[in-house]
C-alpha positions in Angstrom: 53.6 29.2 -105.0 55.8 30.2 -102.4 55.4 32.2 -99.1 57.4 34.7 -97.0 54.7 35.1 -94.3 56.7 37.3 -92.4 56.0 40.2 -94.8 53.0 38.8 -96.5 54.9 38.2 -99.7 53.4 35.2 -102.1 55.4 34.3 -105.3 52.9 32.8 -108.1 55.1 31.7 -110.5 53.9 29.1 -113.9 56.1 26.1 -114.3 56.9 24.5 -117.7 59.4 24.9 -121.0 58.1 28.3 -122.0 59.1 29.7 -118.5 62.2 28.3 -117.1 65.5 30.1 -117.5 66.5 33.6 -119.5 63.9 33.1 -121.7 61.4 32.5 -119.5 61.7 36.2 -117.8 61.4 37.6 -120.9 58.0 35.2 -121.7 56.8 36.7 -117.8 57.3 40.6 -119.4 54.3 39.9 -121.3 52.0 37.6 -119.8 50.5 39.2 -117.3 46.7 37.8 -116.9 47.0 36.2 -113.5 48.5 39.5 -111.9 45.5 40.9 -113.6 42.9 38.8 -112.8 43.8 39.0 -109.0 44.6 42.7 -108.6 40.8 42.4 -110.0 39.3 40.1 -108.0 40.8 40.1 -104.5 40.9 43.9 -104.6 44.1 44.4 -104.0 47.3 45.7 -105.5 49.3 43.3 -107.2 53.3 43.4 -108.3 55.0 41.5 -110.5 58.7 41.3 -111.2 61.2 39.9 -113.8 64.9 39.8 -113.7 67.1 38.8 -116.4 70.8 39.3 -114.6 72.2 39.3 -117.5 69.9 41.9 -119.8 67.0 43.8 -117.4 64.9 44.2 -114.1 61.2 44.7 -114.3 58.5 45.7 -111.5 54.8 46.3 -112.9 52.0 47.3 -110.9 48.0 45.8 -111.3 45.3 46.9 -109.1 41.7 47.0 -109.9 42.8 44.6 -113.4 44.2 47.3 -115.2 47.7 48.1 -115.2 49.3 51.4 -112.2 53.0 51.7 -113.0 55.9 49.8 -113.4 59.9 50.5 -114.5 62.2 48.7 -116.4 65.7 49.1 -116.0 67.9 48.0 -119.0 71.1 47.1 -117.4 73.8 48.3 -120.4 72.1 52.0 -119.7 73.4 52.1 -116.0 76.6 54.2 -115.2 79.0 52.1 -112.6 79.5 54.0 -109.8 83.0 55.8 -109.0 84.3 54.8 -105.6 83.6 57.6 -103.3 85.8 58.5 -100.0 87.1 55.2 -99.6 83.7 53.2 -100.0 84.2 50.1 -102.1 82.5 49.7 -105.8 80.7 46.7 -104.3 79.1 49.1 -101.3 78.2 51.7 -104.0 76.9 49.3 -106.5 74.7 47.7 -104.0 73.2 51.6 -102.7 72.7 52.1 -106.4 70.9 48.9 -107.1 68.5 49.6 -103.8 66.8 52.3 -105.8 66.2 49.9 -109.4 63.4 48.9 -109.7 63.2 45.4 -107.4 65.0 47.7 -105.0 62.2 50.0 -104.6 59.6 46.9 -104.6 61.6 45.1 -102.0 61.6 48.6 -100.0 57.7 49.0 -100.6 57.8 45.4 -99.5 59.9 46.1 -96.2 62.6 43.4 -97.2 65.8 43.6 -98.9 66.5 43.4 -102.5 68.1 39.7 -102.2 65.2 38.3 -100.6 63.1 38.7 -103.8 66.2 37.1 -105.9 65.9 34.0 -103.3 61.8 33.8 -103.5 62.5 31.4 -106.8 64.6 29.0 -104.4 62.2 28.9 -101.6 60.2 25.7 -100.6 57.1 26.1 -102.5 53.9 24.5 -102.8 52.6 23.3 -106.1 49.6 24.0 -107.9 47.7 22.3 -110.5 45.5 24.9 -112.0 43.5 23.1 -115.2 41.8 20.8 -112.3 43.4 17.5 -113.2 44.8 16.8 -109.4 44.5 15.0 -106.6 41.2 15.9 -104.7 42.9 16.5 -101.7 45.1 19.7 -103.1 43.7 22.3 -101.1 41.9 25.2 -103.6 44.2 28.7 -103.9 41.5 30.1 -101.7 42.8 27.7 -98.7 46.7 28.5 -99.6 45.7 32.1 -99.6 43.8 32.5 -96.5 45.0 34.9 -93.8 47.8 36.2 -96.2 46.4 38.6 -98.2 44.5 40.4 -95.0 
């Protein structure tokens, strides 16, 4: 679990085999139960993203347990943009990227795009969720508190 306070952003993420690396985006596409579960139970809505760089970008939607919207946005069906009165590709490429999908989360969000590309890379806090850890891991609950208000 990581936390960018600043915005009230938290990044629930599984560790293990089946989830690391470009496989493991493509295993987050369809297991969505957690982002479920708490759009359910805290009431609120809850966002989810995936990135492949190499293949896609993903941003689903869960309030009330049941899916609200979402977009994928298969990256070999984008047009490049043309450089327009002197602006460079990279300045057009990155205006074009602010309205994909993570771009229009990380504007819902009130950050910029790259910040939720760096949320993987942030000092995190680990979680052991089947109950097999130390008794003095504090519960999600704790974690949680004063974040989701």
């Amino acid at each position: 679990m990581s936390v960018y306070r600043r915005r009230k952003i938290i990044r629930l993420a599984l560790d293990g085999g089946h989830t690391a690396g470009r496989w493991g985006s493509h295993w987050y596409s369809n297991h969505q139960a957690l982002a479920r579960l708490l759009s359910r139970e805290a009431g609120l809505t809850v966002h989810t993203y995936v990135y492949d760089p190499q293949e896609y970008e993903e941003v689903m939607a869960f309030g009330g347990g049941q899916n609200v919207g979402g977009e994928r946005l298969l990256y070999d069906e984008v047009e490049l943009p043309e450089c327009l009165d002197g602006e460079s590709d990279d300045e057009a490429f990155a205006r074009m990227q602010a309205h994909w999908p993570l771009g229009h989360l990380a504007w819902v969000y009130g950050v910029e795009r790259e910040l939720l590309l760096q949320l993987h890379g942030m000092q995190g806090t680990r979680l052991v969720l089947n109950g097999s850890g130390p008794e003095s891991e504090p519960p999600l609950e704790h974690l949680l508190r004063d974040i989701a208000a």
